[in-house]
C-alpha positions in Angstrom: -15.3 75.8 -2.9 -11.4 76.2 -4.1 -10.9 75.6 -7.8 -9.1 71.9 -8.9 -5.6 72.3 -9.6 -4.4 70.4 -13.5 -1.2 70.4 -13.1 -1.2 66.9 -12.1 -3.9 65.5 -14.7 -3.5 65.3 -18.1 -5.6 63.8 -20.7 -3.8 62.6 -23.6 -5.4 60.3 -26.9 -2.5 57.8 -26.5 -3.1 56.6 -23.1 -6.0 55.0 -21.2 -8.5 56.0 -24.2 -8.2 59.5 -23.4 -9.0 59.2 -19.9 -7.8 61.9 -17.4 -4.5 60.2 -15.5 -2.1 61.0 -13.0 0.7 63.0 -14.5 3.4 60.8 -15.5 1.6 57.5 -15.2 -1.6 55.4 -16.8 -3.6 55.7 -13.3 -6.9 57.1 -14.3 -8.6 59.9 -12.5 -11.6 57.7 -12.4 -10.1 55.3 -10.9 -8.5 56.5 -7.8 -12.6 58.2 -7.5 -13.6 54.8 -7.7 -10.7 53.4 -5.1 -12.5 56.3 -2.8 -15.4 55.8 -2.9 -15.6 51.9 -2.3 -13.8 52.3 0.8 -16.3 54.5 2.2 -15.6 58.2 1.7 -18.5 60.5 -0.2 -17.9 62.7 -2.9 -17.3 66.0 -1.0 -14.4 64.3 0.5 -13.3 63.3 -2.2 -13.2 66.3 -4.0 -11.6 68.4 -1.3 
């Protein structure tokens, strides 16, 4: 399985709580996941 590249997550204390975002925006990680996986894709896809 290939590695996640970070160069476009960071996690910073100042925005979203510390929650991983998009670089350059407030769009969690977590969110996008969840955006995923309601419209029907499983976690191996997502992940790839």
């Amino acid at each position: 399985m290939q590695l996640v590249s970070r160069e476009h997550i960071e996690i910073s204390s100042d925005v979203r709580s510390g929650k991983p975002c998009i670089v350059n925006t407030r769009i969690a990680v977590e969110n996008v996941a969840v955006m995923y996986l309601k419209l029907g894709y499983s976690l191996l896809e997502i992940s790839w």
